[in-house]
C-alpha distance (Angstrom), angle and dihedral (degrees) to the residues before:
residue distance angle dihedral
X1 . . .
X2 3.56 . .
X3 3.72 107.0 .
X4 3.60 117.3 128.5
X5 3.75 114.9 -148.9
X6 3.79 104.9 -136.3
X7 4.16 76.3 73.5
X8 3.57 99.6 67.8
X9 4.02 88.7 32.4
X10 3.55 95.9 56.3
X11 4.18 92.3 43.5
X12 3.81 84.2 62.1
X13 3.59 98.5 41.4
X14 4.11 85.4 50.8
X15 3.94 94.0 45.6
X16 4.24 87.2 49.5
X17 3.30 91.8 41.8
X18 3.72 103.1 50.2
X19 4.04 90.9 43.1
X20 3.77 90.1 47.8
X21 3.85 93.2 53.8
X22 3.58 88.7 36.6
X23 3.90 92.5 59.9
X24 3.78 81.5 44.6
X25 3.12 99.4 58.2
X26 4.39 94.4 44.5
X27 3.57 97.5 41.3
X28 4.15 114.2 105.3
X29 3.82 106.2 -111.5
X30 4.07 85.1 -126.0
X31 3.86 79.5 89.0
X32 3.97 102.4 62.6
X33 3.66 95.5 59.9
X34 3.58 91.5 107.1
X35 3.41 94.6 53.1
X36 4.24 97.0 52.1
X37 3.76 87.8 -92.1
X38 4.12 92.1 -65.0
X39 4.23 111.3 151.3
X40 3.83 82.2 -132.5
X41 3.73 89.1 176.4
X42 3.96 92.5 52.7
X43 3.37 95.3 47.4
X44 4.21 99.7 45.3
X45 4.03 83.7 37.5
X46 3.95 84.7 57.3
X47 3.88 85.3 45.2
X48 3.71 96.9 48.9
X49 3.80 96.4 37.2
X50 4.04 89.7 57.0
X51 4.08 86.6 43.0
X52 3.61 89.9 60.1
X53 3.94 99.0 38.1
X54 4.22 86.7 58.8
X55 3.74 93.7 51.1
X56 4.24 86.0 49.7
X57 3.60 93.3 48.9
X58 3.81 92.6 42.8
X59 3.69 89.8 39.9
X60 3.79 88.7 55.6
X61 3.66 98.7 46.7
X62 4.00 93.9 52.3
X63 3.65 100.3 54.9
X64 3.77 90.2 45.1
X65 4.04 93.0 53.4
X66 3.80 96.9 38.9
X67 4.22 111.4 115.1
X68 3.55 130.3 -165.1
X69 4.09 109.5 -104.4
X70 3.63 92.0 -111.7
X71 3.87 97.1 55.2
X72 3.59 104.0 48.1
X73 4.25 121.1 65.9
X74 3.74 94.3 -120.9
X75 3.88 91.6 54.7
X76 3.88 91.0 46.2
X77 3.53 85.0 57.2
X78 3.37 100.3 52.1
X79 3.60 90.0 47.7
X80 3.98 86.8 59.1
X81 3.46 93.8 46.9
X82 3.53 99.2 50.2
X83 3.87 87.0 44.8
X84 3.16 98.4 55.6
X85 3.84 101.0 48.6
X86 3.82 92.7 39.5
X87 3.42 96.7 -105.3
X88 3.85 99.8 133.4
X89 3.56 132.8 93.5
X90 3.58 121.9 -129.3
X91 4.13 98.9 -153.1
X92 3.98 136.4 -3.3
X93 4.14 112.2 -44.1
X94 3.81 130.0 -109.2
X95 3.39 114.0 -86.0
X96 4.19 102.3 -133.5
């Protein structure tokens, strides 16, 4: 399977993010009294929302760049290496 799991992370990070700032954003002012009149939820909302857009964008760019071992020069060469101090398997491992 070739999901990588800063996807699904940063969709949730994104969806809390854009209801927290949302609520932030709707809520009467009345309510951040308490808190020196700081829109807490805007601002962490704003936090979160950016949080989750950089694990998208990252998660994006890492399943696009991703190789197989045995087309990229650093996977040849482990494939060598491992060859050539017995290292590799020739078929699916035991199960103990």
């Amino acid at each position: 399977m070739n999901l990588d799991i800063r996807l699904p992370i940063g969709m949730l990070f994104t969806l809390l993010g854009l209801l927290l700032a949302g609520y932030g954003l709707m809520a009467d002012p009345a309510i951040y009294q308490r808190s020196l009149g700081e829109n807490i939820n805007l601002s962490w909302g704003i936090a979160v929302l950016l949080f989750g857009l950089v694990f998208l964008v990252l998660g994006r760019r890492g399943t696009s760049s991703a190789l197989p071992a045995d087309e990229s020069p650093e996977g040849r060469a482990t494939e060598v290496r491992e060859h050539r101090t017995g290292l590799e398997s020739e078929g699916p491992r035991p199960n103990h």
